[in-house]
C-alpha positions in Angstrom: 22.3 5.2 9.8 21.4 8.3 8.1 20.7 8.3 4.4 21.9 11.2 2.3 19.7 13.8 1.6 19.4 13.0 -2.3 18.9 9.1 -1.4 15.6 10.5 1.5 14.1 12.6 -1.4 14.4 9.3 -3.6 12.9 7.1 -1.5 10.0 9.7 -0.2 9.6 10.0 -4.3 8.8 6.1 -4.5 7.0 6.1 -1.6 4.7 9.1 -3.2 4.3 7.1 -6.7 3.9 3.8 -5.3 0.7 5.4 -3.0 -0.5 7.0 -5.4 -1.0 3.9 -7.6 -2.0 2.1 -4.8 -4.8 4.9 -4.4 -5.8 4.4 -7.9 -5.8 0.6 -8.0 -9.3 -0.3 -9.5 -9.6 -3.5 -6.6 -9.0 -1.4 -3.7 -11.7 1.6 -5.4 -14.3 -1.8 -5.3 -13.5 -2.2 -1.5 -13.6 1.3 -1.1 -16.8 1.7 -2.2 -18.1 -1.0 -0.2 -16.2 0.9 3.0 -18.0 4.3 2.2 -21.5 2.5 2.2 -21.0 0.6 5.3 -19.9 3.9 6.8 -22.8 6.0 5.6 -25.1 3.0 7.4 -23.2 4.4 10.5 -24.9 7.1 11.2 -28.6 5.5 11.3 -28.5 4.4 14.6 -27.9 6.6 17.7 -25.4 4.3 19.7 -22.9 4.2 16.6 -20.6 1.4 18.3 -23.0 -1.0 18.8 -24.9 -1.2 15.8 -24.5 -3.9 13.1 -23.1 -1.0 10.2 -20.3 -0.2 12.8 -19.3 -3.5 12.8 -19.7 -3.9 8.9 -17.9 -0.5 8.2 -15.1 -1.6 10.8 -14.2 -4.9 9.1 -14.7 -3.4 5.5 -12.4 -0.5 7.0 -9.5 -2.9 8.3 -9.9 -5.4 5.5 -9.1 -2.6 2.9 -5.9 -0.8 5.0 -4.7 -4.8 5.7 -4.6 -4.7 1.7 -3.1 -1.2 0.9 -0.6 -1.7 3.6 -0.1 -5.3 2.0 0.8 -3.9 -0.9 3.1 -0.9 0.4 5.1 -3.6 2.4 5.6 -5.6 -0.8 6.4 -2.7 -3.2 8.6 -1.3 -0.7 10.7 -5.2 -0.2 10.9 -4.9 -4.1 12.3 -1.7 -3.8 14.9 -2.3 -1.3 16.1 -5.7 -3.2 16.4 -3.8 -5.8 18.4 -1.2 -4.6 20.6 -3.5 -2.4 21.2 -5.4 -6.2 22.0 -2.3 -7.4 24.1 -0.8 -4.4 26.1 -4.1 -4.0 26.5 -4.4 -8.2 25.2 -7.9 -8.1 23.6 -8.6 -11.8 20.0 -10.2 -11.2 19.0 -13.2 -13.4 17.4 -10.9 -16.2 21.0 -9.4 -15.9 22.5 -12.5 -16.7 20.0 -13.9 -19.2 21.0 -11.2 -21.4 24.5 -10.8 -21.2 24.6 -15.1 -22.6 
C-alpha cells in the first residue's frame, strides 16, 4: 500500500523531529560520552578486536543504539495509534473525559 505523497512527507517530518530529540536527549548524551571514551581506548592497542576497549566500546556501542532504537520503535507505535485514532475518528479517553 502506497501512502500519498503529502502523508510520506508527514511521516518522514515526524520521523526527522522525533530523531532529532532523540539526539538531544540528555540520557543518551551520558551514554554517548561513555561510547566515545571507550572508543578512543580503541586505538591503544595494535590488534583492535581483541583488546579489552574493543569489547567495552562494542557493548557501550550496542547498549546506546538498543536505547535510541527503543525509543524510535516506541515514538513511532505512539504515532501510528494515534493516527489510526485519528484516521478511523475514534475519540480517545482524554476525548471523552472532556466532552462529559
Amino acid at each position: 500500500m502506497d501512502f500519498p505523497p503529502w502523508m510520506q512527507r508527514a511521516i518522514k517530518a515526524r520521523l526527522d523531529e522525533v530523531s532529532a530529540r532523540i539526539e538531544h536527549d540528555p540520557e543518551l548524551s551520558r551514554l554517548r560520552g561513555g561510547t566515545d571514551e571507550a572508543f578512543e581506548g580503541l586505538f591503544a592497542g595494535k590488534d583492535i578486536e581483541q583488546t579489552p576497549e574493543y569489547a567495552e566500546w562494542e557493548s557501550r556501542y550496542i547498549v546506546t543504539k538498543g536505547i535510541e532504537n527503543e525509543q524510535l520503535y516506541m515514538q513511532g507505535l505512539r504515532d501510528g495509534i494515534q493516527l489510526t485514532v485519528s484516521l478511523l475518528g475514534v475519540s480517545t479517553p482524554d476525548e471523552i473525559d472532556t466532552k462529559a
